[in-house]
Backbone as CSV, one residue per row, in Angstrom:
resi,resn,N_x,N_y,N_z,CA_x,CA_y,CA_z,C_x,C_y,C_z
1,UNK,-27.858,12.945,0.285,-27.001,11.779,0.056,-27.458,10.652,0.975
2,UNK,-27.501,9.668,0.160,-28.710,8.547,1.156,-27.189,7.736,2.376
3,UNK,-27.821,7.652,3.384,-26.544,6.877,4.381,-26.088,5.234,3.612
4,UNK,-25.529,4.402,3.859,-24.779,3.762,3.152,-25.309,2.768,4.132
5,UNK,-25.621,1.377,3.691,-25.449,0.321,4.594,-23.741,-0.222,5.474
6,UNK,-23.950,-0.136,6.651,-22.664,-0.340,7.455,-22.380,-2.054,7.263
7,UNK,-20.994,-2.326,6.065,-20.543,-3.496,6.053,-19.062,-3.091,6.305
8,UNK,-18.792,-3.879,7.123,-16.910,-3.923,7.876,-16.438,-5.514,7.081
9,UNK,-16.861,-6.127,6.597,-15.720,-7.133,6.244,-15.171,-6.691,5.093
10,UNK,-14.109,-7.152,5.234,-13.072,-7.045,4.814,-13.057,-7.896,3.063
11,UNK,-12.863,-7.486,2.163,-12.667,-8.536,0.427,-11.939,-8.216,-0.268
12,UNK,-11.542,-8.936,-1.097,-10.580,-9.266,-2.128,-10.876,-8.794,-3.351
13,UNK,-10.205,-7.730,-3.916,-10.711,-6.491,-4.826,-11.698,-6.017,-5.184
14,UNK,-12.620,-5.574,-4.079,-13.936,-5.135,-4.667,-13.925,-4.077,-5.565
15,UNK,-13.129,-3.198,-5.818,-12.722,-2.132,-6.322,-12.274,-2.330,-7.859
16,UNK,-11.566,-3.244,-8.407,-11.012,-3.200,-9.738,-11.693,-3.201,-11.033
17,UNK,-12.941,-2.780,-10.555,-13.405,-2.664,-12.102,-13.250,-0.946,-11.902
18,UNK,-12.506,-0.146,-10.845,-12.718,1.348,-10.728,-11.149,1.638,-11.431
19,UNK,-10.208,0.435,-11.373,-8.933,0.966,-11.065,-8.252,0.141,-12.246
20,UNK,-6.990,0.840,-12.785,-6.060,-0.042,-13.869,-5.091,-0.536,-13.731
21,UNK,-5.685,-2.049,-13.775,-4.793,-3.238,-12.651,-3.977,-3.871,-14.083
22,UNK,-2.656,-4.178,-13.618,-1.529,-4.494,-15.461,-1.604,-5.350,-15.345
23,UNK,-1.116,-6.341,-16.320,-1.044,-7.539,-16.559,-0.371,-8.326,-15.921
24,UNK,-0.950,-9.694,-15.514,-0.383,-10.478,-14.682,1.380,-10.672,-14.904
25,UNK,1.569,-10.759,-16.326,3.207,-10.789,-16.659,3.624,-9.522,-16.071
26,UNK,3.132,-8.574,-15.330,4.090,-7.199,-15.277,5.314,-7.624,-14.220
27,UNK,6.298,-6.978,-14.532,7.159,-7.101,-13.285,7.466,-6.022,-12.514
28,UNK,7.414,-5.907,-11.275,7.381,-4.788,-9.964,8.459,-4.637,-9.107
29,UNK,9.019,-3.580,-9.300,10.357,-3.238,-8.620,9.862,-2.570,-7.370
30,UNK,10.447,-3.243,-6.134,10.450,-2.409,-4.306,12.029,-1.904,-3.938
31,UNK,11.752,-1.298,-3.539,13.620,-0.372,-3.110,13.513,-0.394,-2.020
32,UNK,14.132,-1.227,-1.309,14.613,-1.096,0.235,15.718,-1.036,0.824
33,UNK,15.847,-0.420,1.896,17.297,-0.622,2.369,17.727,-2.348,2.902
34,UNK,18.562,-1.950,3.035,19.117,-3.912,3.117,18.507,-4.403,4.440
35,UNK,19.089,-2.943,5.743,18.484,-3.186,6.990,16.751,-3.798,7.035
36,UNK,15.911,-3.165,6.472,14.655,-2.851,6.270,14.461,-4.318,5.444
37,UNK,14.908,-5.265,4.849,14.495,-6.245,4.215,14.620,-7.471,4.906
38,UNK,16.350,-7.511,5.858,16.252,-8.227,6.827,15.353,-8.543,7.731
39,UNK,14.726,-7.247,8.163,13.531,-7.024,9.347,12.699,-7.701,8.429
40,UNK,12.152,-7.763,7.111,10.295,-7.798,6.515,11.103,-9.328,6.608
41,UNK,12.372,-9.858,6.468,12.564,-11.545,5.604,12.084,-11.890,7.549
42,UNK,12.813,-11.892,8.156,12.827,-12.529,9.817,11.233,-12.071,10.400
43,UNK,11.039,-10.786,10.204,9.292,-10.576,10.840,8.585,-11.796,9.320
44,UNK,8.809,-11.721,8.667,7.616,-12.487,7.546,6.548,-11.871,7.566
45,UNK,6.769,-10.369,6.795,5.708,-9.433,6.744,5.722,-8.801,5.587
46,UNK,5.314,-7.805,4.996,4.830,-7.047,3.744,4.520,-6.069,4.513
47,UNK,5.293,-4.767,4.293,5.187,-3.621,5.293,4.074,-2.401,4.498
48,UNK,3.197,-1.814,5.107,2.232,-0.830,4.717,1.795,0.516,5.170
49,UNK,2.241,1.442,4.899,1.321,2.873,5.295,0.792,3.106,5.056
50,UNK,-0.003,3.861,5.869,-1.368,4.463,6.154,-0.662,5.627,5.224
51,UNK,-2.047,5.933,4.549,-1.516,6.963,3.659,-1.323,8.507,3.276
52,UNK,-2.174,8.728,5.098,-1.998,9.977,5.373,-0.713,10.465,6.312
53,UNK,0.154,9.665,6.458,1.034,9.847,7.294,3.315,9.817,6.597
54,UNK,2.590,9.934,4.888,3.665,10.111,4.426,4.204,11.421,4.934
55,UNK,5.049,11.691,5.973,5.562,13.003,6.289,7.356,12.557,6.667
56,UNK,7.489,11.339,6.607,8.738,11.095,7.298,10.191,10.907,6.328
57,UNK,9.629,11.288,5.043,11.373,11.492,4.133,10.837,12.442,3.177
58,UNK,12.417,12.658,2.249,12.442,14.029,1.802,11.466,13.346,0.371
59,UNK,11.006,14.372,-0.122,10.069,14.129,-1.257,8.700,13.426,-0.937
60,UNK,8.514,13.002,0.279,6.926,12.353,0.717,5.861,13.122,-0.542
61,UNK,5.125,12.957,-0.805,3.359,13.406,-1.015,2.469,13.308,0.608
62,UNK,3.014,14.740,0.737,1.762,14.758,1.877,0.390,14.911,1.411
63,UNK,-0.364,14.774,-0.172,-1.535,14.728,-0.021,-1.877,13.381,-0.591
64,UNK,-1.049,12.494,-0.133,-1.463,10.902,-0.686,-2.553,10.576,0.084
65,UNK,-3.511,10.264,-1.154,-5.144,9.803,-0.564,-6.017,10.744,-0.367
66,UNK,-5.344,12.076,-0.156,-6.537,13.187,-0.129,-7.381,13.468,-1.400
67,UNK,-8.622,14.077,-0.749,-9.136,14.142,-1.728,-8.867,15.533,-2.213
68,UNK,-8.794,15.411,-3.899,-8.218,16.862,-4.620,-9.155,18.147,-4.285
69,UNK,-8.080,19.393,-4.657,-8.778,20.539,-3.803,-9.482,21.134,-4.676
70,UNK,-10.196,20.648,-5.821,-11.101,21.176,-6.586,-12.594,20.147,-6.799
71,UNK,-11.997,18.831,-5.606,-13.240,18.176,-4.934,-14.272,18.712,-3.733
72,UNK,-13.366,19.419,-2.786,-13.441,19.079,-1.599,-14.984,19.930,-1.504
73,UNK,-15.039,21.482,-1.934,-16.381,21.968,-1.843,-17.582,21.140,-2.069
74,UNK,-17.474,20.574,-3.121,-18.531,20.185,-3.425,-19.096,18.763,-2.137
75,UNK,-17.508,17.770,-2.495,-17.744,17.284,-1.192,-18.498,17.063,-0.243
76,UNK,-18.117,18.370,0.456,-18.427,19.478,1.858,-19.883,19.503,2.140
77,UNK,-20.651,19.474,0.880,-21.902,20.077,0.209,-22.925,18.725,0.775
78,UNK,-21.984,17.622,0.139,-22.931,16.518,0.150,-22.778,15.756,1.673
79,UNK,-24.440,16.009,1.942,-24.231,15.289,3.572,-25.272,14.009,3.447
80,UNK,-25.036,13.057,4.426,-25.781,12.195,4.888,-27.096,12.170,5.283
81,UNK,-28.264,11.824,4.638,-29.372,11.760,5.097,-30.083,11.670,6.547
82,UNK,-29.296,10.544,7.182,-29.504,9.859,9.005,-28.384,11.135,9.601
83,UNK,-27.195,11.370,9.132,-26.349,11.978,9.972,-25.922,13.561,9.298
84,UNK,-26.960,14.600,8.924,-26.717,15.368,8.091,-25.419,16.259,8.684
85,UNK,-24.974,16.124,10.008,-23.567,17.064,10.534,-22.573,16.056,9.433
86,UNK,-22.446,15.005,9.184,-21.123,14.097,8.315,-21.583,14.543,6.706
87,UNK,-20.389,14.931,6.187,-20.276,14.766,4.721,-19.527,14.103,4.226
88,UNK,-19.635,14.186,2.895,-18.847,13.609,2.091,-17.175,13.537,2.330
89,UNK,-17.234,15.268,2.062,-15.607,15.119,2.777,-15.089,14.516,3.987
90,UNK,-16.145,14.655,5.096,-15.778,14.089,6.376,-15.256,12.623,6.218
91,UNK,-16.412,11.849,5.228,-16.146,10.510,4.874,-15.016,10.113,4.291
92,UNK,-14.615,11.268,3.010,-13.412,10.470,2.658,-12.327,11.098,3.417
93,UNK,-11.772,11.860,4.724,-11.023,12.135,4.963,-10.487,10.693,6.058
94,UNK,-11.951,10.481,6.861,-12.136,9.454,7.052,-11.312,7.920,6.753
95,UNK,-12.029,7.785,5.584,-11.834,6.461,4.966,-9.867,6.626,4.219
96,UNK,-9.571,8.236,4.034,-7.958,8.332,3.918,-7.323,7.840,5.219
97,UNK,-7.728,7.947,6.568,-6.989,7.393,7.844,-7.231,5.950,8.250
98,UNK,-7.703,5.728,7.504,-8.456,3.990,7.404,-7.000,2.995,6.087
99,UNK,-6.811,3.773,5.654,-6.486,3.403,4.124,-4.719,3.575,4.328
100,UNK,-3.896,2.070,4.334,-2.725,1.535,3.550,-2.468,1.416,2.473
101,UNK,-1.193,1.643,2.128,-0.572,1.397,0.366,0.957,0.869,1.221
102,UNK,1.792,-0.190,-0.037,2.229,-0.757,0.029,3.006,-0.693,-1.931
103,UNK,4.255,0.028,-1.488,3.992,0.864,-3.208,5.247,0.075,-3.909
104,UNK,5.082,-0.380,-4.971,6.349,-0.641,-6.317,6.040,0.321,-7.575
105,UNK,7.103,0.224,-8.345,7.495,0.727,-9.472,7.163,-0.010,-10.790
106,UNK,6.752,0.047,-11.575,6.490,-0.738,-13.033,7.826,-0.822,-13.902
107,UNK,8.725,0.399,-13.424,9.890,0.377,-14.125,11.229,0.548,-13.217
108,UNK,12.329,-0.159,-13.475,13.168,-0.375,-13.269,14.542,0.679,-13.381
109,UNK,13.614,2.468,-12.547,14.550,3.251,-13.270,15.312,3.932,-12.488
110,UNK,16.166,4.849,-12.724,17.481,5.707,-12.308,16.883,6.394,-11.163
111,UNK,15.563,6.351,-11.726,14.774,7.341,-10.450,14.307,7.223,-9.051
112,UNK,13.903,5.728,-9.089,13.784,4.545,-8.161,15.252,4.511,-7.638
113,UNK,16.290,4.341,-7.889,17.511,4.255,-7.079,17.889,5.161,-6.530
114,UNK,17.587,6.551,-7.170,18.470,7.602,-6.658,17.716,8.330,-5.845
115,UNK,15.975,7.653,-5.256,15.345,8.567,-4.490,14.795,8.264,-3.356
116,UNK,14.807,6.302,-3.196,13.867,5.767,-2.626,14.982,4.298,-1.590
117,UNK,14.821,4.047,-0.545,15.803,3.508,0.222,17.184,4.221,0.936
118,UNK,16.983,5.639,1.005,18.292,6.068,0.544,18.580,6.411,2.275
119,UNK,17.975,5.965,3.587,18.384,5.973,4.712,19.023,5.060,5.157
120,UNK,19.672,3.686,4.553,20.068,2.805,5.289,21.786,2.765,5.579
121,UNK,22.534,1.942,6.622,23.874,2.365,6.386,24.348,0.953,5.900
122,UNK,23.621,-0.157,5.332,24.067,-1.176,4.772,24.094,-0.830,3.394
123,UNK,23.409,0.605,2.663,23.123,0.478,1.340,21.832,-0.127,1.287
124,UNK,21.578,-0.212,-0.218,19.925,-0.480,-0.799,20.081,-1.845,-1.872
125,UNK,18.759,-2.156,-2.211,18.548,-3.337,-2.865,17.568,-3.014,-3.539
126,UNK,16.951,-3.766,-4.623,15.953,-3.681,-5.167,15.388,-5.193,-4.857
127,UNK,14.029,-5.564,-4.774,13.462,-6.685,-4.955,12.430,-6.837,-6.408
128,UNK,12.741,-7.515,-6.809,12.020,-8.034,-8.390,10.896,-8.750,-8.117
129,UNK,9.638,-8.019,-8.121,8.322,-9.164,-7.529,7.333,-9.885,-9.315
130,UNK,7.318,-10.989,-9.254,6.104,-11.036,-10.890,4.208,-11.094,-9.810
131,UNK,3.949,-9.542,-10.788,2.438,-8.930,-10.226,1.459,-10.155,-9.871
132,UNK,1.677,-10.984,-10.885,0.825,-12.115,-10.821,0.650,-13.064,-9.436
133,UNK,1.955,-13.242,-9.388,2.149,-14.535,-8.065,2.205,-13.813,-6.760
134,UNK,2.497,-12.470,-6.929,2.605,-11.450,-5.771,0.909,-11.230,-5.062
135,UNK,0.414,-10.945,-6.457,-1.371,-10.644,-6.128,-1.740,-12.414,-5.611
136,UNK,-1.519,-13.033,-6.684,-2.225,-14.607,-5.725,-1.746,-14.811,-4.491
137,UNK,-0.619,-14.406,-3.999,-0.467,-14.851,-2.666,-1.070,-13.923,-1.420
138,UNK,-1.097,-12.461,-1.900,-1.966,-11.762,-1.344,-3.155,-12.265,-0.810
139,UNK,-4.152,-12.017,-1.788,-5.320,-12.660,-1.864,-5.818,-13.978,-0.930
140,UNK,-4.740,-15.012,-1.573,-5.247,-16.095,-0.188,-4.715,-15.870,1.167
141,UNK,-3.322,-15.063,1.245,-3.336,-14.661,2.626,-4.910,-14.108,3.246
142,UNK,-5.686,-13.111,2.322,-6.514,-12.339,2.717,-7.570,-13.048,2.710
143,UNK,-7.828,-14.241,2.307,-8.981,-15.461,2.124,-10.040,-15.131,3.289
144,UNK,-11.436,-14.950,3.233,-12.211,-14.875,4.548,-12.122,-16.173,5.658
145,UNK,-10.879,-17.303,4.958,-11.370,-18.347,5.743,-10.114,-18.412,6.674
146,UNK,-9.333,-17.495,6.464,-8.212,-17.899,6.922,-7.289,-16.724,7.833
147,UNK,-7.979,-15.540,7.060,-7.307,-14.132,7.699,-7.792,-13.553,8.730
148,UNK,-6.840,-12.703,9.429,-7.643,-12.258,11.058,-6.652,-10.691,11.134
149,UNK,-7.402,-9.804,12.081,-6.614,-8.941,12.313,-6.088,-8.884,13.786
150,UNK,-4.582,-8.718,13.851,-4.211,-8.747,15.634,-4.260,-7.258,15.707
151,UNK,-5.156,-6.594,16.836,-5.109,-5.496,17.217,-4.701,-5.727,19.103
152,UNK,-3.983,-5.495,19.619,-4.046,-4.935,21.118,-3.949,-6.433,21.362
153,UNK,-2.935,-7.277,20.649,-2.564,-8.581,21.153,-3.796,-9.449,20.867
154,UNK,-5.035,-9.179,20.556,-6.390,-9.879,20.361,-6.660,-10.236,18.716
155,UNK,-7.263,-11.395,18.397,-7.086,-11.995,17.164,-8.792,-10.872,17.274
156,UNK,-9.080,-10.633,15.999,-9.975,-9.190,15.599,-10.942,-10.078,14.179
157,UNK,-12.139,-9.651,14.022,-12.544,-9.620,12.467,-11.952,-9.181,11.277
158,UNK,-11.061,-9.338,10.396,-11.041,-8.748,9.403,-11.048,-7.943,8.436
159,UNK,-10.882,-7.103,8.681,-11.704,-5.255,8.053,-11.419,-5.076,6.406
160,UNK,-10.108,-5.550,6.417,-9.807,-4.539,5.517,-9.745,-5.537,3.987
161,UNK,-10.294,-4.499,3.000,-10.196,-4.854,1.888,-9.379,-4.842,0.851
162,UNK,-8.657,-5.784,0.150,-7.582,-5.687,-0.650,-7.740,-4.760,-2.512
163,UNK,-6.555,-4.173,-2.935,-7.133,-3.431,-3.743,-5.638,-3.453,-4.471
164,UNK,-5.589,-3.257,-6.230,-4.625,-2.955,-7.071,-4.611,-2.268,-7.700
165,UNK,-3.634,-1.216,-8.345,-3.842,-0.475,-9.174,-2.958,0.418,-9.683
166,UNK,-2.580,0.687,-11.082,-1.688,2.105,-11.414,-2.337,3.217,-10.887
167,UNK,-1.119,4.070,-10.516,-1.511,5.378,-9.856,-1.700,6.426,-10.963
168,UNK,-2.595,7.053,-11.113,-3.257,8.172,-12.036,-2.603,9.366,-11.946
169,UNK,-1.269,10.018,-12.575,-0.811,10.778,-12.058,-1.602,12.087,-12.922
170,UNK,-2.488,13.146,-12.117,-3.106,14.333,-12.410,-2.472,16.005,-11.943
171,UNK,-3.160,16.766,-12.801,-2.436,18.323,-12.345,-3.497,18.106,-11.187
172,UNK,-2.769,18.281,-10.230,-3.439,18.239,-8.600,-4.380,19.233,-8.483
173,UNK,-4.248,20.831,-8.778,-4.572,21.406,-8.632,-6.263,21.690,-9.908
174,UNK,-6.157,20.837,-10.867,-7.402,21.419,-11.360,-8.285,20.588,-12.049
175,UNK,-7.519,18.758,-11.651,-8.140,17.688,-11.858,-9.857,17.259,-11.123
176,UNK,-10.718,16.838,-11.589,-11.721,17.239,-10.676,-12.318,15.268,-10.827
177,UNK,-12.258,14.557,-9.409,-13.232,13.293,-9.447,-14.268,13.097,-8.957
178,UNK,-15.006,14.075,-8.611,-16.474,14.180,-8.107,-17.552,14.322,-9.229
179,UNK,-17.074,14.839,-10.208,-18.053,15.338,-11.345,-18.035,13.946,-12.512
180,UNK,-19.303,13.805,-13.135,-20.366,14.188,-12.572,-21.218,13.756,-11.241
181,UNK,-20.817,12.604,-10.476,-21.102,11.610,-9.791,-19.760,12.103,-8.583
182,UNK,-20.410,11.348,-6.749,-19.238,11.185,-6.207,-18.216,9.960,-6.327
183,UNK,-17.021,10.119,-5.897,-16.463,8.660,-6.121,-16.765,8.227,-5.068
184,UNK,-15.705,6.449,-5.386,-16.043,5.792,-3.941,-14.513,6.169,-3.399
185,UNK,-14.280,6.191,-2.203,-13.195,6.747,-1.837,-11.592,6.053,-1.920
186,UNK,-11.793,4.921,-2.488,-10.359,4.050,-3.360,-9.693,4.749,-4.052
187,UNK,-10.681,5.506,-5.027,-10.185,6.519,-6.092,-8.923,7.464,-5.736
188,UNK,-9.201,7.862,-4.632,-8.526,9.384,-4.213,-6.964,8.184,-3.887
189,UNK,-6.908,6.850,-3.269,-5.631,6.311,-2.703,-5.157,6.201,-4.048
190,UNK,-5.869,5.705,-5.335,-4.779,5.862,-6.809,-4.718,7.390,-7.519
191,UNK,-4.920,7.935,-6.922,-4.465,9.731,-7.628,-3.407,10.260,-7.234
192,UNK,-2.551,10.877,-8.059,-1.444,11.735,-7.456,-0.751,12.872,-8.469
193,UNK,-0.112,13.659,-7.928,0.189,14.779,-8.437,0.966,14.324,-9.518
194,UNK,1.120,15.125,-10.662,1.836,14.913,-11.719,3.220,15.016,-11.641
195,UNK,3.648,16.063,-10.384,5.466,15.546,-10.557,5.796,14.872,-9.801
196,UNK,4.650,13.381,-9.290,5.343,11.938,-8.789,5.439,11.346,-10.022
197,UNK,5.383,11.660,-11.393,5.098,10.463,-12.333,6.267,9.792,-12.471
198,UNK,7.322,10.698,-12.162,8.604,9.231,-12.548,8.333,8.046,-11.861
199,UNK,7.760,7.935,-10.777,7.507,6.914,-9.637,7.204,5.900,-10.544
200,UNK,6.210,6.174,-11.457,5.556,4.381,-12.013,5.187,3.773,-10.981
201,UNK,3.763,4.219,-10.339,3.672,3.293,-8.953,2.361,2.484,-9.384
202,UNK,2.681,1.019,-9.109,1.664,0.268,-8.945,1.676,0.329,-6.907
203,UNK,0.258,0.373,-6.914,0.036,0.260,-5.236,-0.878,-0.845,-5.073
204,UNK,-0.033,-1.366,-3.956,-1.364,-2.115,-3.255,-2.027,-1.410,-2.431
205,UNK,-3.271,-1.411,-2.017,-3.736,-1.117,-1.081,-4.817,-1.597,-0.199
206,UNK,-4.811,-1.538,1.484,-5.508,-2.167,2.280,-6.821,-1.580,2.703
207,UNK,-7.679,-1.246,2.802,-8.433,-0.021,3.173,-9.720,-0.806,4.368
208,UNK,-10.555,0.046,5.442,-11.258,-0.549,5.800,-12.303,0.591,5.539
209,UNK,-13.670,0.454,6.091,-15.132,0.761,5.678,-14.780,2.093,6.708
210,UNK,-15.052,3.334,5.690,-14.692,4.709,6.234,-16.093,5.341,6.487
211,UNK,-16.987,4.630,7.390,-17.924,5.095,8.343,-17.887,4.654,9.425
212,UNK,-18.606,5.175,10.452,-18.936,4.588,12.170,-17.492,4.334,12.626
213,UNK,-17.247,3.464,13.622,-16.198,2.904,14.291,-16.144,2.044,14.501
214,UNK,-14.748,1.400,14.899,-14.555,-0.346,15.037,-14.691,0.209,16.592
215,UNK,-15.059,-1.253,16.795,-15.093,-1.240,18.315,-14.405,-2.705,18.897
216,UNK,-13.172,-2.765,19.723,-12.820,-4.056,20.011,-13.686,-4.726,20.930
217,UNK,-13.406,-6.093,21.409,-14.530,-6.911,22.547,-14.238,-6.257,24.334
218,UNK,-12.999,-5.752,24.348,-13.269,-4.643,25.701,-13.502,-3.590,25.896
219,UNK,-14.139,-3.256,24.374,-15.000,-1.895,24.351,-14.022,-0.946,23.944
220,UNK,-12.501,-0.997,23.727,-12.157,0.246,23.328,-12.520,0.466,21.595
221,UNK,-12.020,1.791,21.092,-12.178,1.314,20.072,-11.019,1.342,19.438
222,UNK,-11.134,0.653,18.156,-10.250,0.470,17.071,-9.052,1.405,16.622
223,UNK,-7.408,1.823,17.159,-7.080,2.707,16.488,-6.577,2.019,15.365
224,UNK,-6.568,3.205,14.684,-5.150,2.717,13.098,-4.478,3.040,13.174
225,UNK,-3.160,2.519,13.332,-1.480,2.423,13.665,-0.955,3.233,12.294
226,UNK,-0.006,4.072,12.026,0.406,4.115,10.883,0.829,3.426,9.736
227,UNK,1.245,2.107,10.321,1.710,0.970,9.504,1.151,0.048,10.055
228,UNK,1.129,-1.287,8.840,0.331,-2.491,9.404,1.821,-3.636,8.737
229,UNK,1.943,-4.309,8.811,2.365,-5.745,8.312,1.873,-6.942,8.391
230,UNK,1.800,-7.209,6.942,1.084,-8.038,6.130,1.626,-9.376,6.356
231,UNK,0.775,-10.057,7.009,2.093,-11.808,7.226,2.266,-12.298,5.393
232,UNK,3.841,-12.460,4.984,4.176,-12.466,3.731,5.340,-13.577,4.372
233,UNK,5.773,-14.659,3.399,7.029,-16.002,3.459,7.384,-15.157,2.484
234,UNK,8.990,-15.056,2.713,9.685,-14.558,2.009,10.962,-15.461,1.614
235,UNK,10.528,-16.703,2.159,11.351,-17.893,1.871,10.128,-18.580,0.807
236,UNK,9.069,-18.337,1.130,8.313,-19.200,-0.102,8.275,-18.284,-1.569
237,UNK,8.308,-17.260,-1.415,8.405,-15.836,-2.655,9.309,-16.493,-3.436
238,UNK,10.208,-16.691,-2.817,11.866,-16.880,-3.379,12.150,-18.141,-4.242
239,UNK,11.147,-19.152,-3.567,11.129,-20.462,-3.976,9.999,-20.753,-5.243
240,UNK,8.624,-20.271,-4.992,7.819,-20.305,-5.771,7.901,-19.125,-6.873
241,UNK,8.787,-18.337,-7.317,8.786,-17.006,-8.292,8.590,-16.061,-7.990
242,UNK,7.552,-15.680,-7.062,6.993,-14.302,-6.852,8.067,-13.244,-6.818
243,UNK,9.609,-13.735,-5.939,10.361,-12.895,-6.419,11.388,-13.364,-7.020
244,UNK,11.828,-12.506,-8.122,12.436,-13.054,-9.131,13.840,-13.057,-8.858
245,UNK,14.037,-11.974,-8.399,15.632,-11.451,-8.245,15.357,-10.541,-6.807
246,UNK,17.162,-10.055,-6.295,17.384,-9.135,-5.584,18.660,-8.378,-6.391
247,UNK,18.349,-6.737,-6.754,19.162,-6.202,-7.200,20.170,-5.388,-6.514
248,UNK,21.276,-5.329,-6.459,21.916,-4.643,-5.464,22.558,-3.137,-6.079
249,UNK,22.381,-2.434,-5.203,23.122,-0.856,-5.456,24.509,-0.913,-5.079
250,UNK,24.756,0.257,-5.791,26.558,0.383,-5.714,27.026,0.382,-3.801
251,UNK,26.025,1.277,-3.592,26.483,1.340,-2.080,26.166,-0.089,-1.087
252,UNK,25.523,-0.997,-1.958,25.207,-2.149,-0.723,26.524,-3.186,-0.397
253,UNK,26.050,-3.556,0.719,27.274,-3.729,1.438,26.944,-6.146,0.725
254,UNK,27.408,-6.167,-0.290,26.989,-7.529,-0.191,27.719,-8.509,0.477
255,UNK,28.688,-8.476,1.120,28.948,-9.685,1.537,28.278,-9.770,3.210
256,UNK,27.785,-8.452,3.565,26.547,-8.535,4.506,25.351,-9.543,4.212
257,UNK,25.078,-8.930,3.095,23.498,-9.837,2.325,23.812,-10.929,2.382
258,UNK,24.809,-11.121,1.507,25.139,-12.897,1.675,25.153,-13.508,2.543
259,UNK,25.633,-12.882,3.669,26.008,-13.627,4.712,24.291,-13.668,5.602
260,UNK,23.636,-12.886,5.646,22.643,-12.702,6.311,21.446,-14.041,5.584
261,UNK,21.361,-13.609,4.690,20.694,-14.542,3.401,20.760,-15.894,3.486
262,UNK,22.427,-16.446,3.851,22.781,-17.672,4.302,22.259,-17.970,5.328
263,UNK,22.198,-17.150,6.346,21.917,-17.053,7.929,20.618,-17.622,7.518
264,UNK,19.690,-16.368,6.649,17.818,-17.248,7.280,17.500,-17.759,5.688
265,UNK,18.631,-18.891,5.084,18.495,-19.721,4.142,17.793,-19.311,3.239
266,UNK,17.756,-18.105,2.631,17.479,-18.177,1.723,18.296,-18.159,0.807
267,UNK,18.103,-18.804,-0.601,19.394,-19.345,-2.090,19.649,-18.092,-2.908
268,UNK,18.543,-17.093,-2.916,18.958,-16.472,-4.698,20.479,-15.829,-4.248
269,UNK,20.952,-15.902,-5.477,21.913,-15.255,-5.648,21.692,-14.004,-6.224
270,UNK,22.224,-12.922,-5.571,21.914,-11.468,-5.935,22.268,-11.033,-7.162
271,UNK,21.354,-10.282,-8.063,21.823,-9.715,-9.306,22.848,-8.719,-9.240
272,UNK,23.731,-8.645,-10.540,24.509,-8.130,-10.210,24.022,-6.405,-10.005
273,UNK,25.100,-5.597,-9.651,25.485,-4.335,-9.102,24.561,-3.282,-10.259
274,UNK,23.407,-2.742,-9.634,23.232,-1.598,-10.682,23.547,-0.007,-10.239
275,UNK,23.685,0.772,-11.128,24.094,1.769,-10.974,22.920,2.779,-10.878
């Protein structure tokens, strides 16, 4: 397996001719708790996990991003020309601890309410994003001319590359994406077991170059935090479309929202109560 030229910058979907990105009209449902939305509206962020570290609620996919176990031998098999101790697998286990998602729903269902937000004591919400204006604002956030990464308080190069896509839901156990060819390791962040399919997950995802190491300018190196946040206006979302609505659950507490909403000015008026 020939070694790979080492490029770290960071771009704006290099990946989507691999992956099945919906139509700009789609609309994308996020479930958050109310607490948890306050924090993303006041931080002005877009919150993201690393995608090996789903372990912290009931129903997680602890093998989000792994690569499937009827890959991994072969994998195993394929090593690096310059570095023949690294394989394939090493790489994409790699490039899985490198790799954020940032997940919505395509559909607007019973399943999404009754499974997802369900730690908060204000109650839950839904946010209504349109894919279109959500991805353009992405994107120029992520612009090479304009984006930076803060690591360790220090403004950083850039790493990571932006990516869209429906999630491929497969029988985990006997689905195979190595054959005939290896993949590139994006693939494995849109795969998932077949009894997530109620999810309907469109993901974003952040990923950086899953060889060598970052190294910062005082020499340490680079860790990856479990979560990153994405600088996102959630007063401009609101204003320009991107989000359409806020839906509220039976249990949310709205005259909290309202009142909070008023607090950091933002106008929509909440949809009504779904069940």
């Amino acid at each position: 397996m020939p070694s790979p030229e080492i490029a770290i910058s960071g771009d704006i979907e290099p990946h989507a001719h691999l992956l099945s990105v919906p139509s700009e009209d789609q609309l994308l449902y996020k479930m958050m708790t109310l607490e948890n939305l306050i924090r993303s509206i006041e931080g002005r962020y877009l919150h993201f996990n690393r995608v090996d570290s789903y372990f912290d609620f009931q129903g997680a996919d602890h093998h989000d991003g792994e690569q499937l176990p009827g890959d991994r031998q072969g994998n195993a098999a394929a090593r690096f020309e310059k570095s023949p101790e690294f394989s394939a697998a090493h790489y994409y286990d790699q490039s899985r601890a490198r790799t954020y998602a940032s997940c919505f729903s395509t559909e607007n269902s019973a399943f999404i309410w009754n499974n997802y937000a369900t730690d908060g004591n204000k109650g839950k919400v839904c946010l209504v994003f349109d894919f279109g204006k959500l991805r353009a604002t992405l994107n120029s956030t992520l612009s090479p001319n304009q984006a930076a990464l803060i690591a360790d308080g220090a403004r950083c190069h850039q790493i990571f590359s932006i990516n869209y896509g429906l999630v491929d839901y497969v029988d985990w156990n006997s689905h195979r994406a190595n054959v005939p060819v290896l993949p590139n390791p994006i693939c494995y962040t849109f795969i998932k077991a077949k009894e997530f399919s109620d999810e309907k997950e469109l993901r974003i995802a952040l990923s950086a170059f899953g060889l060598g190491r970052f190294e910062l300018n005082n020499g340490n190196e680079l860790q990856f935090p479990r979560s990153l946040q994405m600088a996102f206006s959630y007063h401009a979302a609101f204003a320009n479309g991107t989000i359409k609505s806020i839906e509220t659950g039976q249990d949310c507490d709205r005259d909290f929202l309202e009142s909070e909403l008023c607090r950091l000015r933002i106008n929509p008026v909440p949809a009504p109560t779904t069940s």
